[in-house]
N, CA, C and O atoms as a printed pandas DataFrame, in Angstrom:
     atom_number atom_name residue_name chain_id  residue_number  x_coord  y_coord  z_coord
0              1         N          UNK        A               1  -16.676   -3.967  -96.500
1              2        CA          UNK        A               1  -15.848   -3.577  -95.360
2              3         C          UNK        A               1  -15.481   -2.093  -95.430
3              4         O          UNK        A               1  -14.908   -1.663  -94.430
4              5         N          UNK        A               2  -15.728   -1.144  -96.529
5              6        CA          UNK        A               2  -15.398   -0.285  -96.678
6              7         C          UNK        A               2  -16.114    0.743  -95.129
7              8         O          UNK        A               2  -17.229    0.641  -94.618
8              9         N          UNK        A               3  -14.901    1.714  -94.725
9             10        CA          UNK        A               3  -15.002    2.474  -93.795
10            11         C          UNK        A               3  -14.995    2.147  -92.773
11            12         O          UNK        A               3  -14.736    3.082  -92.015
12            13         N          UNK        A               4  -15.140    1.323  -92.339
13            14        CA          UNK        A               4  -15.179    0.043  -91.310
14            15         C          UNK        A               4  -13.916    0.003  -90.288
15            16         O          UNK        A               4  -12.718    0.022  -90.574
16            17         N          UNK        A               5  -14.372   -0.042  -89.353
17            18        CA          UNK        A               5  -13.527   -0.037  -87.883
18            19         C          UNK        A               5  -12.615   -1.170  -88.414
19            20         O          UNK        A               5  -11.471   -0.749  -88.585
20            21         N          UNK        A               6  -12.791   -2.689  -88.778
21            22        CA          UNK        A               6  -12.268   -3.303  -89.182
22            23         C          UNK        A               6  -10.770   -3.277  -90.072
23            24         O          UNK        A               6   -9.610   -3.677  -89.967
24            25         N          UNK        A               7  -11.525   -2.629  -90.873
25            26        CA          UNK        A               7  -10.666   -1.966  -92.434
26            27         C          UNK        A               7   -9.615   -1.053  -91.566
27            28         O          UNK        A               7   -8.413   -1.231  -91.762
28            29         N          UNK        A               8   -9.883   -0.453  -90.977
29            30        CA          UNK        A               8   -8.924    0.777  -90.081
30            31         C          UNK        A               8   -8.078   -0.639  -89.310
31            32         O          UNK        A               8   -6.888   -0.326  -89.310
32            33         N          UNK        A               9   -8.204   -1.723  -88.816
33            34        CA          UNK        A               9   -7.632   -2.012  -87.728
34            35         C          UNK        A               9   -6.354   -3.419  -88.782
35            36         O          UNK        A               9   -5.389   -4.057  -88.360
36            37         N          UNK        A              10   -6.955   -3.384  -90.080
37            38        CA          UNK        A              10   -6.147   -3.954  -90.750
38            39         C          UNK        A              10   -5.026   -3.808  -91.491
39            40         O          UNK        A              10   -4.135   -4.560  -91.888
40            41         N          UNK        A              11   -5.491   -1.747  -91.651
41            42        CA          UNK        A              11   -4.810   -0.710  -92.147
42            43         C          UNK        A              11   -3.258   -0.770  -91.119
43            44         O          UNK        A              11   -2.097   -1.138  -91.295
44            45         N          UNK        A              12   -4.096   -0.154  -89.962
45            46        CA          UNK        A              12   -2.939   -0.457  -88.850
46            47         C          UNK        A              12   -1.658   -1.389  -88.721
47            48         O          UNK        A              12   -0.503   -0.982  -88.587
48            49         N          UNK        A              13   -2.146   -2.951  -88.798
49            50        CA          UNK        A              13   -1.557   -4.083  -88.868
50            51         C          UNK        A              13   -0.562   -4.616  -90.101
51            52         O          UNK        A              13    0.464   -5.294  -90.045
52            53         N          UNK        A              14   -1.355   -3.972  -91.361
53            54        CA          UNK        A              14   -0.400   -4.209  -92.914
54            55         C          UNK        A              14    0.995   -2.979  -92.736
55            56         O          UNK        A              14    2.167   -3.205  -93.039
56            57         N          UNK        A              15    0.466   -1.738  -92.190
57            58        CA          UNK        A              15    1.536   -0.822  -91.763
58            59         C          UNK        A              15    2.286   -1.250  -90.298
59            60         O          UNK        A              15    3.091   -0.388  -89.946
60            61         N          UNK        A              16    2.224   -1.946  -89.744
61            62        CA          UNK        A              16    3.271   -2.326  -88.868
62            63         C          UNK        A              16    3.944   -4.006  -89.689
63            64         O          UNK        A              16    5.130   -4.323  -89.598
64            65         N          UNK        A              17    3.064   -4.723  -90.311
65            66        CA          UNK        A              17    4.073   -5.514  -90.514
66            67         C          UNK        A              17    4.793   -4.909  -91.843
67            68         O          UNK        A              17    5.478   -5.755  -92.418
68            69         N          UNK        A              18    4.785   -3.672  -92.429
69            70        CA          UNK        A              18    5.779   -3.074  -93.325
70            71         C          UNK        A              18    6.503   -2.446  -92.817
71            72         O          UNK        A              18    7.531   -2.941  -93.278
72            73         N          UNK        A              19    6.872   -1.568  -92.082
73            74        CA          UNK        A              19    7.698   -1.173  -91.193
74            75         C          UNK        A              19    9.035   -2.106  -90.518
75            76         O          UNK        A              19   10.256   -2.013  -90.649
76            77         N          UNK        A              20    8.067   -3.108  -89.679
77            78        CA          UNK        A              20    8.488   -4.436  -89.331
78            79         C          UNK        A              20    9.603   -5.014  -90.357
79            80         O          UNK        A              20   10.739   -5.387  -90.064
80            81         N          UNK        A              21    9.100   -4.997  -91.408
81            82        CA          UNK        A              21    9.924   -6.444  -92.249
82            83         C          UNK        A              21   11.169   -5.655  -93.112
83            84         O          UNK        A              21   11.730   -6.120  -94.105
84            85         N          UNK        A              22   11.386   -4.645  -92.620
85            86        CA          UNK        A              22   12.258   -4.379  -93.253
86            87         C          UNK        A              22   13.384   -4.669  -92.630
87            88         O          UNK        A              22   14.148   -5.034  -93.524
88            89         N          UNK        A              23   13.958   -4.722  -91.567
89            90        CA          UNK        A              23   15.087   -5.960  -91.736
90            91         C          UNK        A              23   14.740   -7.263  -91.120
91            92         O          UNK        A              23   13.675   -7.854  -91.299
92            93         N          UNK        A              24   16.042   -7.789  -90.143
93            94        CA          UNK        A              24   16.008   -9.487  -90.399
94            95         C          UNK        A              24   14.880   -9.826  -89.424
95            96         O          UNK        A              24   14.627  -11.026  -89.320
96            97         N          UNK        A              25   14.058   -8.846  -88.587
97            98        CA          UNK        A              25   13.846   -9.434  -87.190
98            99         C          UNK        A              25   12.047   -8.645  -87.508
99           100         O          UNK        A              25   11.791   -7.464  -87.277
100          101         N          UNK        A              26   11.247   -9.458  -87.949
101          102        CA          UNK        A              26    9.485   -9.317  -88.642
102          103         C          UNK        A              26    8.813   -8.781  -87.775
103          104         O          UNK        A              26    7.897   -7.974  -87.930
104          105         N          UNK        A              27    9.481   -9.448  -86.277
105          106        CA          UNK        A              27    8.064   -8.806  -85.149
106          107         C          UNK        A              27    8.178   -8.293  -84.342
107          108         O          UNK        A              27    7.903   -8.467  -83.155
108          109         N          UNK        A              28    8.987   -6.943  -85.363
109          110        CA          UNK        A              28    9.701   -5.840  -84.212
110          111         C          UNK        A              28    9.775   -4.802  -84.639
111          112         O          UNK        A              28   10.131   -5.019  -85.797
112          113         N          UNK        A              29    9.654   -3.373  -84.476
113          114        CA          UNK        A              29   10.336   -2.303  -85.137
114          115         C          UNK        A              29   11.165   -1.968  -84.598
115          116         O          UNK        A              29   11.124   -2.050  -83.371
116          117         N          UNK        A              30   12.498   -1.344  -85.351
117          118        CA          UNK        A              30   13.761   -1.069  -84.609
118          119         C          UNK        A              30   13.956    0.555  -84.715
119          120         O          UNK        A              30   13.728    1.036  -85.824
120          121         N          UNK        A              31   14.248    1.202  -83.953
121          122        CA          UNK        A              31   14.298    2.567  -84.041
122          123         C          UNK        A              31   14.292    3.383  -85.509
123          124         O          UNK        A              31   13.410    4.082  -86.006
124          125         N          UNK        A              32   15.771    2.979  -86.059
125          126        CA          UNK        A              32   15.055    3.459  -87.272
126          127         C          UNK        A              32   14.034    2.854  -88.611
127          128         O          UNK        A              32   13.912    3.449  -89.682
128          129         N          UNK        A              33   13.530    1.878  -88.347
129          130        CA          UNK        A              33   12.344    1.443  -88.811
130          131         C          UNK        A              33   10.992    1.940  -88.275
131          132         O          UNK        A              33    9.969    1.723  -88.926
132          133         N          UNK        A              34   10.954    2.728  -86.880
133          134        CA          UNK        A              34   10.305    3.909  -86.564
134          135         C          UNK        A              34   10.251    4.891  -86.670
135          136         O          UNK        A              34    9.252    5.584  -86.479
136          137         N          UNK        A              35   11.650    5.354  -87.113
137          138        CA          UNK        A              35   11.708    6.526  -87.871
138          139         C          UNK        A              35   11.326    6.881  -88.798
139          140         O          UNK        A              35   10.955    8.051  -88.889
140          141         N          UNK        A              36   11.239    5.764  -90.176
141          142        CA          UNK        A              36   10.932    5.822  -91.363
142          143         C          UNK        A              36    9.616    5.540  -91.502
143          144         O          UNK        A              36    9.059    5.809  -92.566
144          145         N          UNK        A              37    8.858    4.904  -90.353
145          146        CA          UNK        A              37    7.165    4.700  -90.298
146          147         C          UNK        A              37    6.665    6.265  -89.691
147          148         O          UNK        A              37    5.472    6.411  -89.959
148          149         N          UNK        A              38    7.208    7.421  -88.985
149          150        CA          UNK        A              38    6.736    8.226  -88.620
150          151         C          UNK        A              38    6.675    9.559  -89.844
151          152         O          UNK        A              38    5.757   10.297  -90.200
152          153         N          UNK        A              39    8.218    9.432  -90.286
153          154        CA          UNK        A              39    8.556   10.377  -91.082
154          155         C          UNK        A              39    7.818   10.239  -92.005
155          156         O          UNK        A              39    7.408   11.329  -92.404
156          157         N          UNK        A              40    7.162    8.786  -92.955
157          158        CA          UNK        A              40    6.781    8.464  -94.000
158          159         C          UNK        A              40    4.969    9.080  -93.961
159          160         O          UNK        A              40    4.291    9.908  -94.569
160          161         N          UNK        A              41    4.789    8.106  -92.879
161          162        CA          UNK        A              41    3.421    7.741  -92.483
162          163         C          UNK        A              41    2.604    9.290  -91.624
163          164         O          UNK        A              41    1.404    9.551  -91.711
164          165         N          UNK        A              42    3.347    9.887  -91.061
165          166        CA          UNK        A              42    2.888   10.953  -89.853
166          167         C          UNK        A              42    4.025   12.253  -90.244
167          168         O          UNK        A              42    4.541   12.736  -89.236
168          169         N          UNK        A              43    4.380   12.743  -91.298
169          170        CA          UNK        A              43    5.413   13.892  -91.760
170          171         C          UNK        A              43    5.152   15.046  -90.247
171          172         O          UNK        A              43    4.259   15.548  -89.563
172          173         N          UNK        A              44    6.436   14.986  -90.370
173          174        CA          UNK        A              44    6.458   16.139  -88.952
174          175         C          UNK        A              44    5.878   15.936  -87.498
175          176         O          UNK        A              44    5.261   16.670  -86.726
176          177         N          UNK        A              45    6.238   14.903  -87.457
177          178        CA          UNK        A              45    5.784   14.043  -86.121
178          179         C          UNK        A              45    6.919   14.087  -84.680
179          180         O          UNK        A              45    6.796   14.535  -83.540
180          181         N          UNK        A              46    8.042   13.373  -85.418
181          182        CA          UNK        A              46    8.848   13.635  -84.572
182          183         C          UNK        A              46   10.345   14.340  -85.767
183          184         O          UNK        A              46   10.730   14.117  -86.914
184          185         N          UNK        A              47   10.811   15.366  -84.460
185          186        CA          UNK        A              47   11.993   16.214  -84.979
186          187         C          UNK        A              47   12.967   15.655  -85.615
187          188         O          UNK        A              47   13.113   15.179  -86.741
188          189         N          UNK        A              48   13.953   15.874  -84.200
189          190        CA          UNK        A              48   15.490   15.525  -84.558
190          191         C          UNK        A              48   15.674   14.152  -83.652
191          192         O          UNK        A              48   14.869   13.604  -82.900
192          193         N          UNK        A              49   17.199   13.758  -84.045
193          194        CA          UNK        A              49   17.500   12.278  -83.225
194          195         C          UNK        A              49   17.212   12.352  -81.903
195          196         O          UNK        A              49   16.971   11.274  -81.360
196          197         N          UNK        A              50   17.163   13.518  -81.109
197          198        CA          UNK        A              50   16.995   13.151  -79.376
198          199         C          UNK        A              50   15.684   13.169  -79.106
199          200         O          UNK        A              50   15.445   12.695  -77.995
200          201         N          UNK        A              51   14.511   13.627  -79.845
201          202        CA          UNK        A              51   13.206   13.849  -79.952
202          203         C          UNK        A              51   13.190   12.391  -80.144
203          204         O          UNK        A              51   12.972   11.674  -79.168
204          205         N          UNK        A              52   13.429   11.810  -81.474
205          206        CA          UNK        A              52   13.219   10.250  -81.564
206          207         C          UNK        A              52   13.611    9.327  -80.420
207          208         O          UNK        A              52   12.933    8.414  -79.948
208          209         N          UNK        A              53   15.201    9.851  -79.946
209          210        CA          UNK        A              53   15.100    8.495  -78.910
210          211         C          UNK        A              53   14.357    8.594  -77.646
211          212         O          UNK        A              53   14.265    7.736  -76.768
212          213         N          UNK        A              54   13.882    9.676  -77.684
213          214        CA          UNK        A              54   12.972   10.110  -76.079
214          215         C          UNK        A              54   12.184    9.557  -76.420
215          216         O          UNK        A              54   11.922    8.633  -75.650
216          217         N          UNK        A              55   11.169    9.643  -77.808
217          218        CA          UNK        A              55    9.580    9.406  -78.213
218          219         C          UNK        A              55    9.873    7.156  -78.025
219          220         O          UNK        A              55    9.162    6.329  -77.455
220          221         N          UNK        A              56   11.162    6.983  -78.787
221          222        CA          UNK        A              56   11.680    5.210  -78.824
222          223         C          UNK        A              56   11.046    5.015  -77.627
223          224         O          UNK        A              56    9.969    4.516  -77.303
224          225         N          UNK        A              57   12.107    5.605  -76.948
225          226        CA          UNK        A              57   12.381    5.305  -75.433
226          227         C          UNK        A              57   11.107    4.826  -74.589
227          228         O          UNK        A              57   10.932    3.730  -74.056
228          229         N          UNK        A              58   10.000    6.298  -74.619
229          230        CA          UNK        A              58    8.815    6.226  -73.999
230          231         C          UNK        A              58    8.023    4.893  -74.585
231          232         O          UNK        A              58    7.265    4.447  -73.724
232          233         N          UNK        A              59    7.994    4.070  -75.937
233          234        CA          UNK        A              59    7.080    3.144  -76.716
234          235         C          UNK        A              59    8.170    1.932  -76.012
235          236         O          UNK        A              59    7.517    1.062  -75.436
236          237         N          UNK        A              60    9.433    1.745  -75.957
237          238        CA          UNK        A              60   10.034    0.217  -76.158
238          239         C          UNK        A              60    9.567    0.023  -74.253
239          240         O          UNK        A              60   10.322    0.416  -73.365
240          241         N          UNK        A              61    8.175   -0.663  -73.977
241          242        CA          UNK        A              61    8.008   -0.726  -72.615
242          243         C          UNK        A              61    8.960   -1.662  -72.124
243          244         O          UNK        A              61    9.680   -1.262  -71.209
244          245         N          UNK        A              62    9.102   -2.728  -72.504
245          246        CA          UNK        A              62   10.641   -3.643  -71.606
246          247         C          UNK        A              62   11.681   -3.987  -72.041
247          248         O          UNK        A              62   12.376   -4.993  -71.907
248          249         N          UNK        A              63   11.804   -2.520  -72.918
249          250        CA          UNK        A              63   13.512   -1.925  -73.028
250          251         C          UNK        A              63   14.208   -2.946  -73.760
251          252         O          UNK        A              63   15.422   -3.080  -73.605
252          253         N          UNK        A              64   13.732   -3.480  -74.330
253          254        CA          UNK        A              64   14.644   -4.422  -75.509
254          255         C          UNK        A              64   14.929   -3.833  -76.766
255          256         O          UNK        A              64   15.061   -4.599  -77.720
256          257         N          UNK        A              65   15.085   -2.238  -76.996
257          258        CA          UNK        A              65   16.002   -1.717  -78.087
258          259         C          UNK        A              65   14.962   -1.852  -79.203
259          260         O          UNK        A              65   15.284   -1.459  -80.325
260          261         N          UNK        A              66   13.383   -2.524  -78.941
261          262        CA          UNK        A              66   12.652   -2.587  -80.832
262          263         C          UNK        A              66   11.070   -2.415  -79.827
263          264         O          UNK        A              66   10.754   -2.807  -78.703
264          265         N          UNK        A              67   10.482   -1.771  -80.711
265          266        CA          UNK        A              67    8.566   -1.655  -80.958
266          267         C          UNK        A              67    8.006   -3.196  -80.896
267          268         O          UNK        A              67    7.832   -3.640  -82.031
268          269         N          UNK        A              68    7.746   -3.938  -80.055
269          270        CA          UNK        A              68    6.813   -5.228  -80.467
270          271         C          UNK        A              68    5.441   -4.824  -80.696
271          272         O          UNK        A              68    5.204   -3.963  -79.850
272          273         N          UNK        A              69    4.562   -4.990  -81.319
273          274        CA          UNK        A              69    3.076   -4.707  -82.035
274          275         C          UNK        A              69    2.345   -4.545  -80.633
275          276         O          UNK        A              69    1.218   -4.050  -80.633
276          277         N          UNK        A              70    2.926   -4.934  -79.452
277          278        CA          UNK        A              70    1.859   -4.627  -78.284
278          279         C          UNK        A              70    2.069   -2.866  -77.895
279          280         O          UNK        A              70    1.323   -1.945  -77.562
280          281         N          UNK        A              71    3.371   -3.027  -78.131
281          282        CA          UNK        A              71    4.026   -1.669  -78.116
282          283         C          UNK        A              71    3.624   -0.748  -78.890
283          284         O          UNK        A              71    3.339    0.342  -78.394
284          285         N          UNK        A              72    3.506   -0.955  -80.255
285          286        CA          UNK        A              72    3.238   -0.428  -81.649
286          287         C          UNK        A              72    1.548    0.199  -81.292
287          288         O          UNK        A              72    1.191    1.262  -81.801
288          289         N          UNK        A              73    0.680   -0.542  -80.440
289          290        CA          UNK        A              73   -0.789   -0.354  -80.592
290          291         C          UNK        A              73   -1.021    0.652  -79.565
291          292         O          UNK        A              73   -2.152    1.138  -79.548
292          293         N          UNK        A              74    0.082    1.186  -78.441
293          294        CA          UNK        A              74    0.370    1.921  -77.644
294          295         C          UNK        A              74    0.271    3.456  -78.451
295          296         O          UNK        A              74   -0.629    4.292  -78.367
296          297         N          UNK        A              75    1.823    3.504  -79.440
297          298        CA          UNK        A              75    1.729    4.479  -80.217
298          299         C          UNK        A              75    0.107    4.853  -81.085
299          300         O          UNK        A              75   -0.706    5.775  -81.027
300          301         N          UNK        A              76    0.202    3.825  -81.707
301          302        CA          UNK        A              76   -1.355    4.033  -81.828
302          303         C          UNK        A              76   -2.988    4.791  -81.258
303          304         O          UNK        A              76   -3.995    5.264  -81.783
304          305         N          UNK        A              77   -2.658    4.632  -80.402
305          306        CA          UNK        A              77   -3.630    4.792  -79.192
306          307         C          UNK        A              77   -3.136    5.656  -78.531
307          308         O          UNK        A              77   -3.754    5.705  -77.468
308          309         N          UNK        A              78   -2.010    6.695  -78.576
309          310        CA          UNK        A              78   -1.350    7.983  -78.074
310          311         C          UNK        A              78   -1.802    8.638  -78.861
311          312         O          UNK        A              78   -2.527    9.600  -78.607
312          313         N          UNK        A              79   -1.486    8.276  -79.962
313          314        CA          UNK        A              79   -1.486    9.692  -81.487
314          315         C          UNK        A              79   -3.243    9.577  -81.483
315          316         O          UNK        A              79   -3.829   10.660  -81.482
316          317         N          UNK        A              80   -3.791    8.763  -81.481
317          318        CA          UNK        A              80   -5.250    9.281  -81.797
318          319         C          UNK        A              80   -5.727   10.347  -80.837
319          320         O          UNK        A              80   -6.397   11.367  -80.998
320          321         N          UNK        A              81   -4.933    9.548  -79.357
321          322        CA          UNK        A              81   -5.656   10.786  -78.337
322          323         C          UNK        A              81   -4.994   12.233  -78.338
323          324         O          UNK        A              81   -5.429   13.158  -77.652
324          325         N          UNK        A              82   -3.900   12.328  -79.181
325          326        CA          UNK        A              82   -3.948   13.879  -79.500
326          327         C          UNK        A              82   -4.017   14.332  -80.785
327          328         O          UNK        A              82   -3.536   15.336  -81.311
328          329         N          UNK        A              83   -4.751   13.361  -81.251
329          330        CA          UNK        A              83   -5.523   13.659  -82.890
330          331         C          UNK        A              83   -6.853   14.550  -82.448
331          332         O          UNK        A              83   -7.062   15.719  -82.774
332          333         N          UNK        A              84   -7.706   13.701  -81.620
333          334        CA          UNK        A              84   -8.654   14.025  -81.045
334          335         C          UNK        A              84   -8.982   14.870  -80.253
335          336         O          UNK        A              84  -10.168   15.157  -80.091
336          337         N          UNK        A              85   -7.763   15.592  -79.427
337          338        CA          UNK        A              85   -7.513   16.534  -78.870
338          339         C          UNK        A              85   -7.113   17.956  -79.779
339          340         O          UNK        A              85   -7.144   19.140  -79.445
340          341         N          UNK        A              86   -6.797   17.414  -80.838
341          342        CA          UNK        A              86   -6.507   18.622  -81.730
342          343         C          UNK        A              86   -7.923   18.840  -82.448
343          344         O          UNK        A              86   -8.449   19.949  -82.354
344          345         N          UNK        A              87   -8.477   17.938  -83.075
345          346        CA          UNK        A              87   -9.636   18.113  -83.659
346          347         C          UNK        A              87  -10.971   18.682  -82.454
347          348         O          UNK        A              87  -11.843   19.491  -82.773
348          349         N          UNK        A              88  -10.879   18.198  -81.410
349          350        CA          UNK        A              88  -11.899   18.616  -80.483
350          351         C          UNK        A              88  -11.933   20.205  -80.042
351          352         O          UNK        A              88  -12.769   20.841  -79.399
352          353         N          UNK        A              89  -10.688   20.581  -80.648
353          354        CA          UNK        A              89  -10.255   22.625  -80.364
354          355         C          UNK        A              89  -10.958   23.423  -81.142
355          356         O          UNK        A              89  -10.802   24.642  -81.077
């Protein structure tokens, strides 16, 4: 499986359910359990607290206050397209 689209999409999934499980509620990220997946995972991603709740804000699509993994694959699929946009310069 090595290198493998697969391997990447499992990578993805073991890092959201770690994020996730850190407190009581598994199939969710809560703001700052997004904080600590960006800061950790993506250093210098997002700034300060109003940067975060704008960036929350834009991912929690029906506003229930947490990231659900449909949500989570959103972020996902943002950051590559300006991964790719940076690398394509």
């Amino acid at each position: 499986m090595g290198g493998s689209m697969l391997e990447a999409m499992v990578v993805l999934m073991k890092n959201f359910n770690k994020y996730a499980g850190k407190d009581a509620d598994k199939s969710s990220i809560s703001k700052a359990e997004l904080s600590d997946l960006l800061n950790t995972e993506i250093p210098g991603m997002v700034g300060d607290k109003k940067e975060l709740d704008a960036f929350f804000a834009g991912l929690d699509g029906d506003k229930d206050g947490t990231v659900s993994f449909n949500e989570y694959i959103v972020l996902v699929g943002s950051l590559m397209m300006i991964l790719k946009e940076m690398l394509d310069q």
